[in-house]
N, C-alpha and C positions, 0 to 999 in steps of 0.2 A: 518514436512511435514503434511497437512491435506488431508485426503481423504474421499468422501463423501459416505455415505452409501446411498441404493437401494430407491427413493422417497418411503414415507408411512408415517403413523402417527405417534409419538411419545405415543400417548397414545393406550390404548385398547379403543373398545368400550362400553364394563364396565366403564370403567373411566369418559367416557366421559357423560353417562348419568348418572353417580352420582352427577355430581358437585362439590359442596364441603365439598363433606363427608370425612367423616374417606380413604374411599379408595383411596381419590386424595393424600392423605398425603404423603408427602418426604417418602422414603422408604432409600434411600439409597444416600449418600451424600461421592465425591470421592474430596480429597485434592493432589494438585499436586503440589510435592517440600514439602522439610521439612525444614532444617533449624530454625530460629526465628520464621518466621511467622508462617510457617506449623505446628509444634507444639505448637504453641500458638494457634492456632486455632483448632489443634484437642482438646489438653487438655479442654480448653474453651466450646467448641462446646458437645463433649462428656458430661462435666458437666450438662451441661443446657439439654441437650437430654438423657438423663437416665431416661433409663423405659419405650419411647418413641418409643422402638423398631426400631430405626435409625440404619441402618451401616452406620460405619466410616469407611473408606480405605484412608490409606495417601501412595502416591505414590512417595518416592522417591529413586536417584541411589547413592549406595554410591561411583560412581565412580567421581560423579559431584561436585566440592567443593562450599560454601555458601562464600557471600561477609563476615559475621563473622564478622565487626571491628566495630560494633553499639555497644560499653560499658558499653555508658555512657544513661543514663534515666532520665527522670522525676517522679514526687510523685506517678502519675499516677498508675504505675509498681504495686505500693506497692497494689494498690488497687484488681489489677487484680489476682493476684497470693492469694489477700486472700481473695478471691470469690470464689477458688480454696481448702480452708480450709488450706492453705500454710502459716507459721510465716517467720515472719521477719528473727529472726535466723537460718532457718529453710533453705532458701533460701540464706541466707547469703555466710553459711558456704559451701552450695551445691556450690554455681558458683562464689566460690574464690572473695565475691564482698565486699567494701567499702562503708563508707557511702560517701552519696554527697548532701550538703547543696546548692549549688548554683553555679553559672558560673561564673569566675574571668577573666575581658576581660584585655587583658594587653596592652598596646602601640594604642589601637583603633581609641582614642581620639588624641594624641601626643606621642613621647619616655617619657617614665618616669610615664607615667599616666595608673591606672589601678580603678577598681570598680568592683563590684560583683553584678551581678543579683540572687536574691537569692529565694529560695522559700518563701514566705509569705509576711508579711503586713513590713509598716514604721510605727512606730511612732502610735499614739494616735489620734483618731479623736476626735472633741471638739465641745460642741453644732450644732451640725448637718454639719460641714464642715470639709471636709477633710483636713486630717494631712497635706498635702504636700501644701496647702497652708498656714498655718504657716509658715512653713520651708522657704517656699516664701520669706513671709514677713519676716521675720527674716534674712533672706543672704541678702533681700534687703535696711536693716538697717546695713547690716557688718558684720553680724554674718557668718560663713565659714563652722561651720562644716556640713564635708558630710551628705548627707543622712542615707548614710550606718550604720552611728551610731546610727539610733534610732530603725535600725531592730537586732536582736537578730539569725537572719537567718542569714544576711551580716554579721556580726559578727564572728558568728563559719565557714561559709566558709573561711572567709578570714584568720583566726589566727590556722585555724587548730584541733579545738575542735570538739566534737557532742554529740546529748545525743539526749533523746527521747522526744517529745514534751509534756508539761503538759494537762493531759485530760481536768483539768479545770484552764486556762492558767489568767483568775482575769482580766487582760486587754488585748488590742489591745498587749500590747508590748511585751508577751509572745505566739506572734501566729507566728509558722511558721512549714513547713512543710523539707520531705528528702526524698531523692530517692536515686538510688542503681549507684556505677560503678560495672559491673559484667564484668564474660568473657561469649561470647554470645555464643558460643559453649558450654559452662555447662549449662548454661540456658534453651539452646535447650533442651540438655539429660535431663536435671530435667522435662522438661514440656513432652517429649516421655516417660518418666517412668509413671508417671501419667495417661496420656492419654493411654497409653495400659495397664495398671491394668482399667482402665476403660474399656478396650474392643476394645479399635481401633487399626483395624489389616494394617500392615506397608507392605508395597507391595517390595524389594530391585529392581528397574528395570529403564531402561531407556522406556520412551515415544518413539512410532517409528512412529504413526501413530494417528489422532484424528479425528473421523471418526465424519459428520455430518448430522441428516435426513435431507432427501432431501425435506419434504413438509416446515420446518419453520427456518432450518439453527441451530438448539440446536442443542446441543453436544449431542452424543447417550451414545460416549465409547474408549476408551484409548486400543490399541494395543501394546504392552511393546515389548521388542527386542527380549523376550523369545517366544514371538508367544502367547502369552497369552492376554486376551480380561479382560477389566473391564469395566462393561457399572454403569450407575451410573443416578438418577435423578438430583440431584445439583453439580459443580463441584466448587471448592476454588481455584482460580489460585494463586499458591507463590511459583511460579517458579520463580524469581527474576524480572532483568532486562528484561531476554531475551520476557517475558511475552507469554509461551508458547500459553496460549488458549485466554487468550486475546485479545493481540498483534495479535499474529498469525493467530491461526485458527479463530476468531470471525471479525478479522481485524480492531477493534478497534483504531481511531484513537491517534494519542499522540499532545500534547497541548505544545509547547518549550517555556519557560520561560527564556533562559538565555540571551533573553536582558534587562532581571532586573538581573539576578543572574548568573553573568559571570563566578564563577567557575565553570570548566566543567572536572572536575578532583583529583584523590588525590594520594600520596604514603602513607602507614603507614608501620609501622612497630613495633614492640615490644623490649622494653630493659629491664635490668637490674632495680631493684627498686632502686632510687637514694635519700636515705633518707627519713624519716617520712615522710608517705603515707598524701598529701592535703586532706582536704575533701571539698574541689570541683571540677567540673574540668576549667582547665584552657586553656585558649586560646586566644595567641598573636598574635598582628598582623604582617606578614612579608610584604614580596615588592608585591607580587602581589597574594596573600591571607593573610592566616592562619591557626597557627599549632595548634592541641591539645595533650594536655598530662591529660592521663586519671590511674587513680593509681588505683590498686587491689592488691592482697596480697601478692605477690610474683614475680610482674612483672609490666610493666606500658606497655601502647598503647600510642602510638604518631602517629602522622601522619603529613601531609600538605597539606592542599586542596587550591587550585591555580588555575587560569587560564591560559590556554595554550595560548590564545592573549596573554597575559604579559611577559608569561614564559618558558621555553624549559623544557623540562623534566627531564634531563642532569643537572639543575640549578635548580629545585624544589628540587630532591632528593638530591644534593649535600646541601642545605639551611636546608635543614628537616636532615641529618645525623651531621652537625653540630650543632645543635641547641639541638639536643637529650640528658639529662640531665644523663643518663645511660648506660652504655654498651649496643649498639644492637646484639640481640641474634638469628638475622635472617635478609636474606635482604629485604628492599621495597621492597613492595608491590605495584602495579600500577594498580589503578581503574580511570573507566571512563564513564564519565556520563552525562545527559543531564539531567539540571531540568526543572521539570515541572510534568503533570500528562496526564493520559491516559482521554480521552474525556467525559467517565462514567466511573465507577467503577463497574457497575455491568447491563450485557446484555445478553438475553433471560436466558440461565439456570447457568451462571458463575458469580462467582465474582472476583474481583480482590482483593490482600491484600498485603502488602507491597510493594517490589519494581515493581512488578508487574502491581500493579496501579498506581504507579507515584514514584517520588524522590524529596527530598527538603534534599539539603548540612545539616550535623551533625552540624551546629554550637550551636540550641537551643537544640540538642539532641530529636529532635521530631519523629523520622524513627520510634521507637518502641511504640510508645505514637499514632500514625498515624495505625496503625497494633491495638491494643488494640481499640480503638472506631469502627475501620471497623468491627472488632469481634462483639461489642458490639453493634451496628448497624442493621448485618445479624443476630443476635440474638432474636430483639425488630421486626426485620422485615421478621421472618421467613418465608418461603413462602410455595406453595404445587405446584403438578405439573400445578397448571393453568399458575401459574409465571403471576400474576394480574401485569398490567402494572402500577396502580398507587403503588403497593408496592416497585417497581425496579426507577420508578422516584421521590420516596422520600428518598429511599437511598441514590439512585445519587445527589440529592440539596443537601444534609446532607453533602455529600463526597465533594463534589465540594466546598461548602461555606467552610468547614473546613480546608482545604488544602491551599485555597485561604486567608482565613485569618494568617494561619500561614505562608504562603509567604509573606505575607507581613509586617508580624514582623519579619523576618529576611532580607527584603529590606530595613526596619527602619536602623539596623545597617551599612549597609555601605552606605546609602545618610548620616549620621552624621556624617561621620570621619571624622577625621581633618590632614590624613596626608597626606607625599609628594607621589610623582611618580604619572607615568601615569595613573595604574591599579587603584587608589585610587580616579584621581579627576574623571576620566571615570566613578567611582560610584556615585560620587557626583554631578554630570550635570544630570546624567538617569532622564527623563521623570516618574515619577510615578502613579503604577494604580489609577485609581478615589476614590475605596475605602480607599487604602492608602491615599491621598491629602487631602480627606474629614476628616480622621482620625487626621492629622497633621494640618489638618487648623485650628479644635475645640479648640486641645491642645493651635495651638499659641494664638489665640486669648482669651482665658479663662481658662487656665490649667485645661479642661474638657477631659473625655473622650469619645468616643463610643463605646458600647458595640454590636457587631453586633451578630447575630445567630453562635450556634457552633464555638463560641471562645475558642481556647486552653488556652490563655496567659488572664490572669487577667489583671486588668487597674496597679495593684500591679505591672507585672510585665514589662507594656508602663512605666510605669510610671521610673522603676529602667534603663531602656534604657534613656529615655529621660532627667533625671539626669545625669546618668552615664556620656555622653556626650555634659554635663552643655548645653542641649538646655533648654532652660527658656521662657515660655507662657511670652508675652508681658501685661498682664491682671487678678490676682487673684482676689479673691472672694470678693465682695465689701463690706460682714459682716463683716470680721475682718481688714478692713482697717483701722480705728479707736484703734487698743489693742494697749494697752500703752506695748514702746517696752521694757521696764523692764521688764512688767511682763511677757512678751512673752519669753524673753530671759534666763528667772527664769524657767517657766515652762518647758522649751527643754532641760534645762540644768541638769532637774531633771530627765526628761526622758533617758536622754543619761545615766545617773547617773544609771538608773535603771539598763539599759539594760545591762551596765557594771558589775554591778554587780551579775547579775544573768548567766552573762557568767564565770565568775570567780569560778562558784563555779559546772562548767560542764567539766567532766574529756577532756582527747587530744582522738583525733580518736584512736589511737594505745592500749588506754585504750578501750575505747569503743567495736573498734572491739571484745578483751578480754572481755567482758564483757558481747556478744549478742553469743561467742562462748560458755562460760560458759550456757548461756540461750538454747541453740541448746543440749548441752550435755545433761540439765535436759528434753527437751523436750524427746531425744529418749529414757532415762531411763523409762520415764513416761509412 
């Protein structure tokens, strides 16, 4: 419910004939919802505003439960947490998480067929042309083997190893990066411990009221159920889906995407751990989506995200308890969603951050990694109470192109598939955005890429999509069209050689894990 408070100014008129002094400065900045985002954005925020004399108030009920089943991450994670002065092991052991080298798409392409998108590079670049046109040439003289072989990232996802990347890794064929499967409820707790030894005070309450001046429509202040008032200069909306201030009070419109991205839905659930933990995660294709199985130390997350066009509910969930590799130790779970994004992300004194601002389906694991640059964003683009309009419209391009380009690597993956049923060629007819077509025309016609502003996904990792699903550029590089194919077939064969061997001598995850808890114990002794 929004109700508006008595018209008047937002500011004094002190304020106003300062300018942009010291006295216009944020004084007091209110987060609403905790969960992933919320404490990732206090802890974050708190960090960077130390000494600043900022309050932080994070408002949330703990009657209200969080969506919770975001696991799985990108490299990204590692970054943010140790901006934080946070270790690897350190976080590890706090949120029960695993390592995770890459993404293992199973059945995408056809039954039987599967490839890994992994973090980092392919292969060996050579006199100024990229590796993968080699590889080109090379499969187009008969040579077969995958790509995946000449990354050291594909590698350990797919066999199950992990180890730490070399600081100084000699060539291209030792580069590759890892990210975490964690449980997002200890992640949460880890980053509120944090954030309140920093100082930021946790409000327990529900929102009952969001009151707004009446001369410019900001937000003044937050009436909780206790009859209690928080008025606040900036507010953080991560209050989820439902997009409290937003959504709601700011009326923020929302942007629907799912006539590119038809799922509009998922069950998960949690089981039993069914054998040495993958280190990646994995995701097959079913009839009318796709499950993941996400491994951590003592349990796995599964799920099925589907669309209700294709699918009945009844029949998703029955498809996802079949399919569950371990004992479920709870029932589906049923969430429901529309992708897409809210119009801006961030209007007069709010911003939005997670689901709040929009949603894109877990397939590239991008929900947490989308949360982490919004942070990073409101950080670069802090504001004061003028709320400068070009500061709020550079956020917004920044948020809009980002979100938009990773919609559209994950509309890459289902225009390629190659399999049967309705729900599959229904993805494969979809008209595609312009950015997308111009993306995919480059590729056919020169196995180029483009790199546009604010890209999540590396050309590294178009490139493991567009393999993975043997599309092949009608056109490589016309310098190596001429390489005698012996010695081409000598050189790949030595790299593959390489790569092998330096996976051979990297312990299995289950060692691993062992081995960054051993590092965790010596850090707390220290």
């Amino acid at each position: 419910m929004v109700s508006l408070a008595v018209p008047q100014s937002r500011r004094s008129d002190t304020e106003m004939v300062t300018g942009g002094s010291a006295a216009n400065a944020i004084e007091r900045v209110v987060i609403v919802g905790g969960g992933t985002a919320g404490w990732m954005a206090a802890a974050a925020l708190s960090a960077h505003l130390a000494g600043s004399g900022v309050s932080i108030t994070l408002v949330e009920s703990s009657d209200i439960g969080t969506v919770g089943v975001g696991e799985a991450t990108i490299p990204t994670i590692r970054r943010f947490y140790g901006q934080l002065g946070m270790s690897d092991a350190e976080v590890m052991q706090a949120c029960q998480a695993t390592a995770k080298f890459g993404i293992r798409f199973v059945d995408w392409l056809r039954d039987g067929h599967d490839f890994v998108h992994p973090f980092g590079r392919f292969g060996q670049d050579l006199k100024g042309v990229d590796f993968h046109h080699y590889w080109l040439r090379a499969r187009a003289a008969g040579d077969r083997a995958p790509l995946g072989d000449y990354s050291l990232g594909s590698l350990l996802a797919g066999e199950g190893h992990a180890t730490l990347p070399a600081p100084d890794p000699g060539s291209q064929l030792g580069i590759f990066d890892w990210a975490l499967h964690f449980d997002a409820a200890l992640f949460a707790q880890h980053m509120r411990r944090f954030a309140e030894r920093m100082g930021v005070a946790r409000v327990d309450a529900r929102i009952a009221h969001v009151s707004l001046w009446g001369e410019d429509g900001f937000i003044e202040g937050l009436t909780l159920d206790n009859g209690a008032r928080i008025g606040g200069d900036l507010f953080v909306d991560c209050s989820g889906f439902r997009s409290l201030l937003l959504g709601e009070a700011l009326g923020v419109g929302y942007e629907d995407w799912s006539h590119w991205l038809l799922c509009d839905g998922a069950f998960a659930v949690q089981s039993e751990r069914a054998g040495p933990p993958p280190s990646c995660t994995i995701v097959t294709a079913r009839r009318a989506g796709w499950q993941w199985r996400i491994p951590l130390r003592t349990r796995e997350g599964n799920g099925l995200v589907f669309s209700s066009r294709f699918q009945s509910d009844d029949d998703a969930r029955d498809e996802l308890l079949a399919q569950v590799p371990g004992k479920p130790v709870m029932e589906p779970r049923r969430l429901r969603f529309t992708p897409g994004r809210r119009k801006v992300a961030w209007t007069k004194n709010c911003v939005g951050l997670g689901l709040a601002s929009g949603f894109l389906e877990p397939l590239e694991s991008t929900s947490i990694a989308l949360i982490e640059t919004g942070i990073e964003r409101l950080k670069q683009l802090f504001p004061d109470k003028d709320f400068d309009p070009a500061v709020i419209a550079e956020y917004n391009e920044q948020s809009a192109e980002e979100i938009e380009r990773v919609r559209d690597f994950l509309i890459l993956h289902y225009k390629l598939n190659g399999r049967p049923g309705a729900f599959w060629q229904t993805c494969r007819d979809m008209e595609l955005p312009d950015s997308l077509n111009a993306k995919r025309a480059l590729w056919r016609a020169r196995g180029a890429f483009i790199r546009y502003r604010w890209e999540m996904f590396s050309p590294a990792s178009w490139l493991a999509i567009y393999a993975g699903f043997e599309n092949i550029p009608a056109r490589i590089d016309p310098a190596i069209a001429g390489l005698d194919t012996d010695q081409l077939r000598r050189s790949l064969e030595a790299m593959r050689r390489s790569v092998r061997e330096t996976l051979a001598d990297t312990p299995t995850h289950q060692e691993f894990l062992e081995i960054m808890d051993g590092a965790a114990a010596k850090g707390r002794a220290a």
